[in-house]
N, CA, C and O atoms as a GROMACS GRO file, in nm:
protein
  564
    1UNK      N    1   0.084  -0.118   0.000
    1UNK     CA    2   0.000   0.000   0.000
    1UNK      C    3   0.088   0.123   0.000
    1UNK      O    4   0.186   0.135   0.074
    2UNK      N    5   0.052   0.202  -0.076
    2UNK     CA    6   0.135   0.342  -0.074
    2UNK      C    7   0.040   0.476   0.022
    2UNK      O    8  -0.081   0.498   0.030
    3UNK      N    9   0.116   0.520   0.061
    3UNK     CA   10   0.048   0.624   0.116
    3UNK      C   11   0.102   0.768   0.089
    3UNK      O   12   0.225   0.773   0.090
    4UNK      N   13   0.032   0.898   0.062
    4UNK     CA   14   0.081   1.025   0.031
    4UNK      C   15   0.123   1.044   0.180
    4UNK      O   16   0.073   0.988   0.278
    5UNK      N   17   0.233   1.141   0.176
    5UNK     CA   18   0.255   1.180   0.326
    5UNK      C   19   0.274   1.325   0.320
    5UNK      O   20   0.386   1.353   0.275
    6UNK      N   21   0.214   1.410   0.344
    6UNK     CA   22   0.250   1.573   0.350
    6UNK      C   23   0.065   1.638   0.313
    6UNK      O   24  -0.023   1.600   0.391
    7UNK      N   25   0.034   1.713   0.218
    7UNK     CA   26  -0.118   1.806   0.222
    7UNK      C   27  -0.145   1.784   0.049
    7UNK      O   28  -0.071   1.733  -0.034
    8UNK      N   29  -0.218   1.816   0.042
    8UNK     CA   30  -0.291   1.792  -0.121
    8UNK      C   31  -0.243   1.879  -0.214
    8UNK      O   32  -0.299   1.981  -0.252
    9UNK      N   33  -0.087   1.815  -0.266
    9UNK     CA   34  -0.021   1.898  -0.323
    9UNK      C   35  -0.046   1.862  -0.472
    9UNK      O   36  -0.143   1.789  -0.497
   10UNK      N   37   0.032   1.906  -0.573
   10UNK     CA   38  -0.019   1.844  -0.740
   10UNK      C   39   0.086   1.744  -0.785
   10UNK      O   40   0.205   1.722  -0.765
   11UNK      N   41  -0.015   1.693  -0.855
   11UNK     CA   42   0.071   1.537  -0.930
   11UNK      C   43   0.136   1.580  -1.054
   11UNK      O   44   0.085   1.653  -1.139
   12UNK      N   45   0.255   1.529  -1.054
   12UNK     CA   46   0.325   1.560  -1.197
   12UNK      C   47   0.309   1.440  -1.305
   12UNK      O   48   0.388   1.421  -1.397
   13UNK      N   49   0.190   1.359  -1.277
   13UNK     CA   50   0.133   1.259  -1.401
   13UNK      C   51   0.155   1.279  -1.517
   13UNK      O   52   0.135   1.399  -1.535
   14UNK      N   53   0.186   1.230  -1.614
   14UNK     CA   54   0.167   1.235  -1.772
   14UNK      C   55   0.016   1.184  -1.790
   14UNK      O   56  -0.035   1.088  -1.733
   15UNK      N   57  -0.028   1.249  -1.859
   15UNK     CA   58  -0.187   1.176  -1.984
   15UNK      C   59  -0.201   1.136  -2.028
   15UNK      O   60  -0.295   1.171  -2.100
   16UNK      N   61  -0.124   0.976  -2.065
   16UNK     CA   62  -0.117   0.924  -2.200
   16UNK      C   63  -0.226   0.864  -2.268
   16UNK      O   64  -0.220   0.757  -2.330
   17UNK      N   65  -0.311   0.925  -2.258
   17UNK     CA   66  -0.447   0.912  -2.332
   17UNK      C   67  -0.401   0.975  -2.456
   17UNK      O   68  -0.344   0.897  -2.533
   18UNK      N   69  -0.413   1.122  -2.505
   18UNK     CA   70  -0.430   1.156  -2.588
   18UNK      C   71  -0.322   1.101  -2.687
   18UNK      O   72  -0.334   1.120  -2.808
   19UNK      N   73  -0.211   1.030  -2.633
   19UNK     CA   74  -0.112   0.981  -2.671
   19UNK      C   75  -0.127   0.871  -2.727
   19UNK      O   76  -0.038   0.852  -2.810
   20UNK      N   77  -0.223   0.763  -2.717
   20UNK     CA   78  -0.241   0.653  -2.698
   20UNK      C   79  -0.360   0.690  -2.842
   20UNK      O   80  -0.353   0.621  -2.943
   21UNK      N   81  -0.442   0.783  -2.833
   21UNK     CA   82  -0.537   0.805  -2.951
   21UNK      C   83  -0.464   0.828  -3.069
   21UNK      O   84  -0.465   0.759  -3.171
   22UNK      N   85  -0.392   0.944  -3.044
   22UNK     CA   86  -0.291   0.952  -3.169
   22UNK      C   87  -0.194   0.851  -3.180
   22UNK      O   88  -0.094   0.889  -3.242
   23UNK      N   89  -0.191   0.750  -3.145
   23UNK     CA   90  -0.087   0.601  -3.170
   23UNK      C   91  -0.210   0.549  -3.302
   23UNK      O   92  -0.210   0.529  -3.424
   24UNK      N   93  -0.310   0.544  -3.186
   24UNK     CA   94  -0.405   0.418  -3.281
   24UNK      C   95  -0.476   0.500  -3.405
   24UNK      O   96  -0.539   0.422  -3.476
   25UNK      N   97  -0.485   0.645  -3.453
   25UNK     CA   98  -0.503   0.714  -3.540
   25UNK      C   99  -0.400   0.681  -3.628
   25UNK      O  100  -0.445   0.668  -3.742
   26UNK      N  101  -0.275   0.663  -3.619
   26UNK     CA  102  -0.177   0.705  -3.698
   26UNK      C  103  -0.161   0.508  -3.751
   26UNK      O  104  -0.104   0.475  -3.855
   27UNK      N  105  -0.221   0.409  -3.656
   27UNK     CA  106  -0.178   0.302  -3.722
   27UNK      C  107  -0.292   0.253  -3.816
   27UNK      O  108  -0.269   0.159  -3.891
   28UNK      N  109  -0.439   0.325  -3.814
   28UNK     CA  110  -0.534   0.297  -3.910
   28UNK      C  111  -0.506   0.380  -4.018
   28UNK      O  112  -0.541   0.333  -4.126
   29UNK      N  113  -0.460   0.476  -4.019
   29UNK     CA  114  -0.410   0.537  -4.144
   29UNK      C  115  -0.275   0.455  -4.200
   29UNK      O  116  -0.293   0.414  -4.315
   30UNK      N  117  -0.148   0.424  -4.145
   30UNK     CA  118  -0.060   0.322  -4.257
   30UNK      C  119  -0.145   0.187  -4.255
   30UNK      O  120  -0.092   0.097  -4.320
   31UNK      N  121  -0.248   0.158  -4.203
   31UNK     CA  122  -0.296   0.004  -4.259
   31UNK      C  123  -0.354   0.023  -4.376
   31UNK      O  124  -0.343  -0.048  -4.476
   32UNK      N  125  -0.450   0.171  -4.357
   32UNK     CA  126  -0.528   0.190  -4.521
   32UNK      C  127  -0.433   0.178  -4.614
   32UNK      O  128  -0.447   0.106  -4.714
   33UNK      N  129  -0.313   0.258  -4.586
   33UNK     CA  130  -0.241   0.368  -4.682
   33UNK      C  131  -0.148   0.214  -4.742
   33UNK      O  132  -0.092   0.221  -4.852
   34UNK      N  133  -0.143   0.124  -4.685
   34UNK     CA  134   0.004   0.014  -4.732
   34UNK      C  135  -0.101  -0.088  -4.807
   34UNK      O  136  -0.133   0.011  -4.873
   35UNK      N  137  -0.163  -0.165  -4.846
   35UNK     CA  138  -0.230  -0.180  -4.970
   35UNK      C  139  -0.240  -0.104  -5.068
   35UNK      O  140  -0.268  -0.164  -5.172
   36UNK      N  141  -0.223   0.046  -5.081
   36UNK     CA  142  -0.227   0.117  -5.226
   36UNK      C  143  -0.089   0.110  -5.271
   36UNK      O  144  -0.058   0.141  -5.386
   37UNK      N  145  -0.020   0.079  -5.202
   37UNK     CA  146   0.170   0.134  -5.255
   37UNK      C  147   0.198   0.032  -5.385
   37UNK      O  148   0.163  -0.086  -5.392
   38UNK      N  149   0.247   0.087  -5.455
   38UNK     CA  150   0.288   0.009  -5.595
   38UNK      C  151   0.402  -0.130  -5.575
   38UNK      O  152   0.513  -0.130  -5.521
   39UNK      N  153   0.360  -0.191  -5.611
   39UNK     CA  154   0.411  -0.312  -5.634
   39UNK      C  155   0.546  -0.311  -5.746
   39UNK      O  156   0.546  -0.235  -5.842
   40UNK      N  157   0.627  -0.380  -5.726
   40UNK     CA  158   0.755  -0.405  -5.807
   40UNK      C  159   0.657  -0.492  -5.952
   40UNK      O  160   0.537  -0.502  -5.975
   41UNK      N  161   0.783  -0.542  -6.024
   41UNK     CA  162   0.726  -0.634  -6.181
   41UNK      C  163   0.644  -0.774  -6.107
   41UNK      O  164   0.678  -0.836  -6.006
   42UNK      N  165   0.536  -0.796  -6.189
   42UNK     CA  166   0.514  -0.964  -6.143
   42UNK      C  167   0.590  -1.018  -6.245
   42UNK      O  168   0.617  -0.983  -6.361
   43UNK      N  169   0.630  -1.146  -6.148
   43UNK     CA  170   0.728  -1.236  -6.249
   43UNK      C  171   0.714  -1.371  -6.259
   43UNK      O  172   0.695  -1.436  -6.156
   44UNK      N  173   0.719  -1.414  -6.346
   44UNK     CA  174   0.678  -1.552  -6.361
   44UNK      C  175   0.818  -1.642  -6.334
   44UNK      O  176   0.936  -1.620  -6.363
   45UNK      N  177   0.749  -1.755  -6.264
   45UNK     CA  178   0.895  -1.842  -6.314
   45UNK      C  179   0.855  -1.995  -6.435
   45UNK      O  180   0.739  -2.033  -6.449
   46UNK      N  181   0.963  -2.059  -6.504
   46UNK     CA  182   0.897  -2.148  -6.580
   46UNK      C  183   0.887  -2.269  -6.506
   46UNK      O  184   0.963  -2.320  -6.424
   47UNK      N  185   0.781  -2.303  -6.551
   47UNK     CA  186   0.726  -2.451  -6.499
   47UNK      C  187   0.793  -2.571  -6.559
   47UNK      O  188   0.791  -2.566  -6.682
   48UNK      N  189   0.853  -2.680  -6.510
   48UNK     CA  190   0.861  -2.780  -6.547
   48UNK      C  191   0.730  -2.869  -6.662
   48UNK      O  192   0.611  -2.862  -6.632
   49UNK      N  193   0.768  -2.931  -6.760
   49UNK     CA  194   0.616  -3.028  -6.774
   49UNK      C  195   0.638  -3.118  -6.670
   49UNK      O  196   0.726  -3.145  -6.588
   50UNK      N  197   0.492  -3.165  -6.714
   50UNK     CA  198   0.433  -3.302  -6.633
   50UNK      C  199   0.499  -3.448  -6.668
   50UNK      O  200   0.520  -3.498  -6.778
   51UNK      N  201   0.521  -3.490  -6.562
   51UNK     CA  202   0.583  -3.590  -6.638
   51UNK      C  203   0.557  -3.700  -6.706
   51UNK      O  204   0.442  -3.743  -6.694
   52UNK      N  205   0.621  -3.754  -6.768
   52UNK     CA  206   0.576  -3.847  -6.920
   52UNK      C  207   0.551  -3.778  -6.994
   52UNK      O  208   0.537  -3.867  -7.077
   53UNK      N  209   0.525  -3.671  -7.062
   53UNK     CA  210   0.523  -3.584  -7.149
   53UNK      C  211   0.638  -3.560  -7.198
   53UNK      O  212   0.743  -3.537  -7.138
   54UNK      N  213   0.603  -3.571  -7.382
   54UNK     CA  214   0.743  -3.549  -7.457
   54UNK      C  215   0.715  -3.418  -7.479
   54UNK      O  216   0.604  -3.364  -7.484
   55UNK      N  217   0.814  -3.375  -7.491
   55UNK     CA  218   0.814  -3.209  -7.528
   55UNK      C  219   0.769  -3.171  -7.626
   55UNK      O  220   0.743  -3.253  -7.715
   56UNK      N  221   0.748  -3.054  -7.642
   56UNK     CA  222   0.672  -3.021  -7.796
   56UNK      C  223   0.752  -3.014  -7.921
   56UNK      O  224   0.871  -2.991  -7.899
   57UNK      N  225   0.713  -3.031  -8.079
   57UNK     CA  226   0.825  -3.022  -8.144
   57UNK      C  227   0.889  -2.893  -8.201
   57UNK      O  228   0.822  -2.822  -8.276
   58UNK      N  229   0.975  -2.870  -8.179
   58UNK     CA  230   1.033  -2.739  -8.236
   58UNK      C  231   0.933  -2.639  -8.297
   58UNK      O  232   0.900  -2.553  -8.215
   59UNK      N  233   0.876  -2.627  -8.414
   59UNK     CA  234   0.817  -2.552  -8.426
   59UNK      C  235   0.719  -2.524  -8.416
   59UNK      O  236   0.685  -2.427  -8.484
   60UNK      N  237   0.638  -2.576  -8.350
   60UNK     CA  238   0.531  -2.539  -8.200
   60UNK      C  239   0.580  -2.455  -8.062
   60UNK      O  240   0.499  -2.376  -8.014
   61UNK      N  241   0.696  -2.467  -8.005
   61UNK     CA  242   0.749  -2.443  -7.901
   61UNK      C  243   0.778  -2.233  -7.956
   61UNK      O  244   0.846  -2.168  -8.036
   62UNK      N  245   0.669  -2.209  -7.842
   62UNK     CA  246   0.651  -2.045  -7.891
   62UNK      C  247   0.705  -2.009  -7.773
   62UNK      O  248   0.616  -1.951  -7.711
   63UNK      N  249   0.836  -2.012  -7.687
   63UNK     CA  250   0.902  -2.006  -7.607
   63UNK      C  251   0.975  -1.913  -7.654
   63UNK      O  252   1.021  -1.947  -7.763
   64UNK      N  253   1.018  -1.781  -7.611
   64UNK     CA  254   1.096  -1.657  -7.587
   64UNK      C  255   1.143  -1.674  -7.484
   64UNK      O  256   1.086  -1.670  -7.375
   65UNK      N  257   1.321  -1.706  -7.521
   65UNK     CA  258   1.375  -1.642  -7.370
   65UNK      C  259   1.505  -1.542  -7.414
   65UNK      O  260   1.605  -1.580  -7.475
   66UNK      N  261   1.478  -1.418  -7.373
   66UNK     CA  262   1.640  -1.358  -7.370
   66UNK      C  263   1.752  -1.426  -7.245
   66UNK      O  264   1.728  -1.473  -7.134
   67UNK      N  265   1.862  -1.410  -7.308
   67UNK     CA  266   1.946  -1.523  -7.290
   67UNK      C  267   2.094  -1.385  -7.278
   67UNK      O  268   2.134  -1.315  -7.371
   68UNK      N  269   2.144  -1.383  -7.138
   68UNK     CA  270   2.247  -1.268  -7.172
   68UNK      C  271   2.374  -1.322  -7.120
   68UNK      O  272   2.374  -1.310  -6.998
   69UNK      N  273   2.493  -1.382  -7.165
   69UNK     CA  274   2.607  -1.416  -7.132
   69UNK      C  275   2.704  -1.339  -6.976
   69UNK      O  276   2.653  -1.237  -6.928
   70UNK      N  277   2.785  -1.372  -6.935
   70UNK     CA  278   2.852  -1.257  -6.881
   70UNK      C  279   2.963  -1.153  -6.915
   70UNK      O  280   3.042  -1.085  -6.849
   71UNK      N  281   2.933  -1.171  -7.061
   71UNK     CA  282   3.027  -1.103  -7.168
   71UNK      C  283   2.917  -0.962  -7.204
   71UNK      O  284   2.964  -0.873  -7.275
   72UNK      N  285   2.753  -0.946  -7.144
   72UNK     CA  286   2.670  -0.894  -7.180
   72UNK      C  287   2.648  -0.881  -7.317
   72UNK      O  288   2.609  -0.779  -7.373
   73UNK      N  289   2.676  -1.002  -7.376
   73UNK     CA  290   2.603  -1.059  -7.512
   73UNK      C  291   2.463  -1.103  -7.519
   73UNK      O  292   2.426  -1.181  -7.432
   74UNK      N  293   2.378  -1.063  -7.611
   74UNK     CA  294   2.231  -1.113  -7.591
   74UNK      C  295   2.198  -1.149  -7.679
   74UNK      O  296   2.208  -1.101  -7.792
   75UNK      N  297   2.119  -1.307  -7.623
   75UNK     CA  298   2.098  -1.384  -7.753
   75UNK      C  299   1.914  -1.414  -7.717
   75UNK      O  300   1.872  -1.463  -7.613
   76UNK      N  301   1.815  -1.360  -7.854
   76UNK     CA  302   1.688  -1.423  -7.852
   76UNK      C  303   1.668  -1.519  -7.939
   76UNK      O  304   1.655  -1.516  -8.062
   77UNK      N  305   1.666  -1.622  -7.849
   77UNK     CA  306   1.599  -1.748  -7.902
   77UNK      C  307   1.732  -1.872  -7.964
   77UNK      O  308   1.727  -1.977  -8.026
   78UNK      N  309   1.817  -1.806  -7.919
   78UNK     CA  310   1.976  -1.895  -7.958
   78UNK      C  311   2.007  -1.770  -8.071
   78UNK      O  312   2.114  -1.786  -8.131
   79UNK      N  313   1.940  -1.665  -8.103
   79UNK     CA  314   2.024  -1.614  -8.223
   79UNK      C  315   2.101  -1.462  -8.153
   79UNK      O  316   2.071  -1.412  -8.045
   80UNK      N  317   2.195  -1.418  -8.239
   80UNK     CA  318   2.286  -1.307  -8.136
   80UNK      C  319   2.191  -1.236  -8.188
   80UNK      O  320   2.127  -1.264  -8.289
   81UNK      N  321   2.174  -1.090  -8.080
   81UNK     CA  322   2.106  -0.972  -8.113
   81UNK      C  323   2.165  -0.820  -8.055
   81UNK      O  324   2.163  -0.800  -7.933
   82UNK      N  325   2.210  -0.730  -8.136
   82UNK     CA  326   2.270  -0.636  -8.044
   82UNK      C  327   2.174  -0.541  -7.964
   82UNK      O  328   2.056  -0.526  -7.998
   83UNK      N  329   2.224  -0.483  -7.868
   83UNK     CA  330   2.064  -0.408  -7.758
   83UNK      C  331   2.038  -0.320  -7.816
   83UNK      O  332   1.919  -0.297  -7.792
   84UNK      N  333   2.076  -0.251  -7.884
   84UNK     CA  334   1.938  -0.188  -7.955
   84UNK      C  335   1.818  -0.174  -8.083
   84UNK      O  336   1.719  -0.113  -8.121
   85UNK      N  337   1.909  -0.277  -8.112
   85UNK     CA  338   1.772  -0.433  -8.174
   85UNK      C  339   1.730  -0.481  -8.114
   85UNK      O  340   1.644  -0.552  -8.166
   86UNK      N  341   1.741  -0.494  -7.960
   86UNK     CA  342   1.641  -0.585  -7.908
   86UNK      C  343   1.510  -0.546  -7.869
   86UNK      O  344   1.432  -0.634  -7.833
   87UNK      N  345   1.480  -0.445  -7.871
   87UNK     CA  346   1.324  -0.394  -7.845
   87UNK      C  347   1.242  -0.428  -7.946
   87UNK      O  348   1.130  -0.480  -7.938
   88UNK      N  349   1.347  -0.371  -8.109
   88UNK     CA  350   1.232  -0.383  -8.207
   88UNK      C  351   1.238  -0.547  -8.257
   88UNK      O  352   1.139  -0.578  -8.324
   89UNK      N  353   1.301  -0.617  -8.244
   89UNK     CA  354   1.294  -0.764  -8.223
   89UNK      C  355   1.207  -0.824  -8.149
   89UNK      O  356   1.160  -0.927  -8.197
   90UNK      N  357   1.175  -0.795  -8.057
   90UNK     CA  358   1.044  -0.867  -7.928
   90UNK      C  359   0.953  -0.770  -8.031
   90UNK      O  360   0.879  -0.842  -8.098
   91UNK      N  361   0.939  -0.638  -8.059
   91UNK     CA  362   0.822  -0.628  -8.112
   91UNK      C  363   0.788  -0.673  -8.223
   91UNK      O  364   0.668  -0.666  -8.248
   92UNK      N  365   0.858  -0.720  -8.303
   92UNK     CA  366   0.830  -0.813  -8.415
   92UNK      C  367   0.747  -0.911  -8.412
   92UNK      O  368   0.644  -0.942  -8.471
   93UNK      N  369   0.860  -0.984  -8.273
   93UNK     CA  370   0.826  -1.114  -8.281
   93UNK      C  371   0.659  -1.111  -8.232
   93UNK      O  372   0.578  -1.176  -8.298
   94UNK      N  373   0.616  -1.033  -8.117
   94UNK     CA  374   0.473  -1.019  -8.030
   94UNK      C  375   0.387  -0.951  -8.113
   94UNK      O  376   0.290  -0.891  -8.067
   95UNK      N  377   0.418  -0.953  -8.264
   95UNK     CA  378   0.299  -0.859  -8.321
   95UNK      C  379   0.187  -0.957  -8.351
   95UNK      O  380   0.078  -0.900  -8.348
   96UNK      N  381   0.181  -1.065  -8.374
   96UNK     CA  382   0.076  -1.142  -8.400
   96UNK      C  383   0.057  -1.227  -8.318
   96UNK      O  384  -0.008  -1.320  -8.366
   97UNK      N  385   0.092  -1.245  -8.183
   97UNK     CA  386   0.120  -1.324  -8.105
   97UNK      C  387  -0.043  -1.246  -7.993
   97UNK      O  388  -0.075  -1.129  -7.970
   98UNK      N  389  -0.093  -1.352  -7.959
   98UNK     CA  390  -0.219  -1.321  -7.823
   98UNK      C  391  -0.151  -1.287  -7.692
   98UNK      O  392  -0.178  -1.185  -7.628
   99UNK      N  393  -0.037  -1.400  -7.645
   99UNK     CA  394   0.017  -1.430  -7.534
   99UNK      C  395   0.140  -1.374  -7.514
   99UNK      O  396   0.222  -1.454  -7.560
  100UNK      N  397   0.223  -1.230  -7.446
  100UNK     CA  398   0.278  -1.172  -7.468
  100UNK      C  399   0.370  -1.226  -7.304
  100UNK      O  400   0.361  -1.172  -7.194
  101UNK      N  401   0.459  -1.352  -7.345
  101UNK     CA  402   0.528  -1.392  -7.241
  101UNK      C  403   0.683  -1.414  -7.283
  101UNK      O  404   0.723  -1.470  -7.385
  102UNK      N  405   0.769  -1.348  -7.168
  102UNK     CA  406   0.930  -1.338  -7.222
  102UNK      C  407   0.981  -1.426  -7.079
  102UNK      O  408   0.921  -1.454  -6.975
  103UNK      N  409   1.099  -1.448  -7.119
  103UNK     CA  410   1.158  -1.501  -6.996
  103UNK      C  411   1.309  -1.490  -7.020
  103UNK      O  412   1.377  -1.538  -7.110
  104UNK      N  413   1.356  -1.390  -6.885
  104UNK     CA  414   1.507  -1.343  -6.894
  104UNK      C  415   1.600  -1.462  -6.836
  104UNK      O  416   1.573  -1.536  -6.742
  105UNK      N  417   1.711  -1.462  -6.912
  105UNK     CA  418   1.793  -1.553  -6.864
  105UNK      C  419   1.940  -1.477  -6.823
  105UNK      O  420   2.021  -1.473  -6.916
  106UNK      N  421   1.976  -1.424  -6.712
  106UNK     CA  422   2.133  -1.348  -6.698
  106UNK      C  423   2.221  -1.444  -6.666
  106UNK      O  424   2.168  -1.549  -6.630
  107UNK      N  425   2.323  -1.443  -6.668
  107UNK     CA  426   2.448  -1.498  -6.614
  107UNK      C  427   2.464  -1.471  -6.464
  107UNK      O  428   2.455  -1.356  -6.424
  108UNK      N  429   2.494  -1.597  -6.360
  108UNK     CA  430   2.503  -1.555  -6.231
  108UNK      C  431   2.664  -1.487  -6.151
  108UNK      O  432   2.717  -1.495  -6.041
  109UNK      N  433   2.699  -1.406  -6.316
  109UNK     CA  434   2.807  -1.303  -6.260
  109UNK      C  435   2.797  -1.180  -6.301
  109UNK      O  436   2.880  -1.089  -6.304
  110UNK      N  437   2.616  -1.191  -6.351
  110UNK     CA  438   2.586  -1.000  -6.427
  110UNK      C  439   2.540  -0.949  -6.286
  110UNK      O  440   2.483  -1.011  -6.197
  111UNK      N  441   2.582  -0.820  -6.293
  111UNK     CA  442   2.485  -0.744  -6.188
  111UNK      C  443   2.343  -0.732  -6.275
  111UNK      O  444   2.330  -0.755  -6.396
  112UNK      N  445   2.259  -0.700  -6.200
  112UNK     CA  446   2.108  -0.678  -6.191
  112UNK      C  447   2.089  -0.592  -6.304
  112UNK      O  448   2.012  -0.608  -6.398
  113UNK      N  449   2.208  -0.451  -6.272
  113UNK     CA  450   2.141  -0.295  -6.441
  113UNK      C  451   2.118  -0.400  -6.589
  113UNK      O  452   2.045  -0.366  -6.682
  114UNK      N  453   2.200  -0.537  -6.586
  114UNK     CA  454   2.226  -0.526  -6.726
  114UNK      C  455   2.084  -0.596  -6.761
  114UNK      O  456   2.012  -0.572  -6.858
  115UNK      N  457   2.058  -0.704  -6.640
  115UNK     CA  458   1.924  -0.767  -6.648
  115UNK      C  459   1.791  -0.695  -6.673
  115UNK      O  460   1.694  -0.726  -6.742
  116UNK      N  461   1.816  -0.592  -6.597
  116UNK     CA  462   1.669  -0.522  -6.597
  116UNK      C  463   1.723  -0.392  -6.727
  116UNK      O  464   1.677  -0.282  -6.699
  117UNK      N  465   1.775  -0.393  -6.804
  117UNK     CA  466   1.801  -0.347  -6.931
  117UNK      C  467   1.681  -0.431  -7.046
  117UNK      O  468   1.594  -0.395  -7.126
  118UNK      N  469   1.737  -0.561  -6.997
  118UNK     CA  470   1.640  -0.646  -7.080
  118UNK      C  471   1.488  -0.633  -7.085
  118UNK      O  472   1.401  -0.628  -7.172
  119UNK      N  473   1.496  -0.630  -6.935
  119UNK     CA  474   1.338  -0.588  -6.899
  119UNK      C  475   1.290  -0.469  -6.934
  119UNK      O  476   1.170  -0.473  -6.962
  120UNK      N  477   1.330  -0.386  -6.940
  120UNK     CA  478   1.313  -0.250  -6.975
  120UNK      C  479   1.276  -0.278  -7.139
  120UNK      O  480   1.181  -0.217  -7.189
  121UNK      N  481   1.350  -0.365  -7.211
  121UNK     CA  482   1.370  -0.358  -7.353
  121UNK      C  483   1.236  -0.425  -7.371
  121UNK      O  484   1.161  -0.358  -7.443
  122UNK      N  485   1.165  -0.576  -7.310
  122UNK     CA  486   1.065  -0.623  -7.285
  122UNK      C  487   0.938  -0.553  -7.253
  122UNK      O  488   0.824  -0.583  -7.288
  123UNK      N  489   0.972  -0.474  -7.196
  123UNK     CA  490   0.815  -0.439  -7.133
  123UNK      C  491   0.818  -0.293  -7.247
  123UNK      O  492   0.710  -0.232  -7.249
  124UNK      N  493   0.920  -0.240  -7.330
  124UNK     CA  494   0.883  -0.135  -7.426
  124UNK      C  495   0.826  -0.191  -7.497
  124UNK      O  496   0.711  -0.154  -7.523
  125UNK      N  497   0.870  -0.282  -7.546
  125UNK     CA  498   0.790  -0.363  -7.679
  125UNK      C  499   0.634  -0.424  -7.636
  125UNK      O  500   0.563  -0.478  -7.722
  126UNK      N  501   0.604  -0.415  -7.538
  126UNK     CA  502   0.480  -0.490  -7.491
  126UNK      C  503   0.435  -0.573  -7.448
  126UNK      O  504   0.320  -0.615  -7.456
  127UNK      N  505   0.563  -0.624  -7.372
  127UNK     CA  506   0.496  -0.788  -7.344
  127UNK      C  507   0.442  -0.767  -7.190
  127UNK      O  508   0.479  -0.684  -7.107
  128UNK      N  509   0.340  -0.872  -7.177
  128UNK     CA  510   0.293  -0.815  -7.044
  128UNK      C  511   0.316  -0.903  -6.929
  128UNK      O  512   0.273  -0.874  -6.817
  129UNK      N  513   0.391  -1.024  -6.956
  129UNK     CA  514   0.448  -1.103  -6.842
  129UNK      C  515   0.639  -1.110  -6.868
  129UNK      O  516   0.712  -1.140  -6.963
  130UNK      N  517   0.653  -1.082  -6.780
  130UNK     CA  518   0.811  -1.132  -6.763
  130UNK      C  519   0.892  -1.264  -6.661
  130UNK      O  520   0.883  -1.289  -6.541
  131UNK      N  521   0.930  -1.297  -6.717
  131UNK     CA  522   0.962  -1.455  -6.642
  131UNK      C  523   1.138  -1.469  -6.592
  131UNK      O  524   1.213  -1.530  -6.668
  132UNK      N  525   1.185  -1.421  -6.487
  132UNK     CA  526   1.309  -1.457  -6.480
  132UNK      C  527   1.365  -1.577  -6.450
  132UNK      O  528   1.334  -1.644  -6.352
  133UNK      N  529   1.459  -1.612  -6.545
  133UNK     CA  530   1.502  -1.807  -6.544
  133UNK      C  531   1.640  -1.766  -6.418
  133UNK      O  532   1.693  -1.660  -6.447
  134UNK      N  533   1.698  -1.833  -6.292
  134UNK     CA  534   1.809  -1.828  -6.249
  134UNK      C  535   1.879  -1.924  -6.320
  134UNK      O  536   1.811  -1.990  -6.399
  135UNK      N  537   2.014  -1.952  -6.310
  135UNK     CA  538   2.105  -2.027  -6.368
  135UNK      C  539   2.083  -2.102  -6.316
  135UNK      O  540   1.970  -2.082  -6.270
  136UNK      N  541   2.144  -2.247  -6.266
  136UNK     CA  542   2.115  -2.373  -6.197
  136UNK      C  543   2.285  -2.342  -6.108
  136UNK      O  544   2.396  -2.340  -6.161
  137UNK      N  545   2.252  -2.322  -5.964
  137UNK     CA  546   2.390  -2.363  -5.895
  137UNK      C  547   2.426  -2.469  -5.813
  137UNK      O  548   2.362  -2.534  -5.731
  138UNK      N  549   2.581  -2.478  -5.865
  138UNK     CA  550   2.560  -2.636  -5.817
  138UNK      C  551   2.581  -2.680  -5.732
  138UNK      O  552   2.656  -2.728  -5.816
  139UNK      N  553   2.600  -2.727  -5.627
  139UNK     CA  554   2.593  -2.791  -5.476
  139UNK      C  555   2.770  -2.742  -5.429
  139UNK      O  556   2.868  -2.755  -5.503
  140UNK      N  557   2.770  -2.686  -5.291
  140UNK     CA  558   2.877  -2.660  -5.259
  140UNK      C  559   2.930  -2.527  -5.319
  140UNK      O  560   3.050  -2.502  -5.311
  141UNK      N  561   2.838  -2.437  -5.382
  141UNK     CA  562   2.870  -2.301  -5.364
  141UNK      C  563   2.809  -2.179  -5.324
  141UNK      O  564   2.876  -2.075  -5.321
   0.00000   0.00000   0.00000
């Protein structure tokens, strides 16, 4: 039990009420506010088939992938292409095409600018999914 000892002097209390309102004001406003914030690229990754399935034959297989060495050489579709052919190249290729799907392939010794160069070059031309392939690394590094 505590007891005052002396005459009915004033308390130097804090209020943390009004403190406590403006906490919970300020956290319903970033809950609204963080669902509108823009989102980075959606990206696809490629799917394996199913198995027992033979693959499709060559010229059926409507597969786009840019393909960039660590020499920052870029190749679409196995063929060389220099970068600033490569925009109007994807738009070539996506002009009659419904399904506007690319899939980047970098080298796992490019930095990121040269990758998202590609993407940049991709999404001018129109395609509306982008798919990044990683390299395969191999155990023990």
């Amino acid at each position: 039990m505590a007891f005052s000892v002396g005459g009915a002097g004033a308390k130097a209390d804090i209020n943390v009420t009004p403190l406590i309102d403006v906490l919970l004001v300020l956290l319903i406003i970033f809950m609204v506010i963080t669902p509108l914030t823009p989102h980075g690229l959606d990206v696809l990754a490629p799917q394996p088939p199913p198995p027992n399935q033979p693959p499709p034959p060559p010229d059926q297989d409507r597969t786009v992938v840019i393909v960039i060495d660590k020499d920052k050489n870029v190749k679409l579709n196995q063929d060389p292409v220099e970068w600033p052919a490569l925009q109007q190249r994807l738009t070539d290729i996506f002009k009659t095409r419904a399904e506007r799907v690319v899939f980047v392939k970098g080298d796992k010794e490019l930095l990121f600018d040269t990758v998202a160069q590609a993407i940049d070059a991709a999404k001018g031309a129109g395609i509306d999914k982008i798919g990044l392939m990683t390299p395969k690394i191999e155990a023990g590094q």
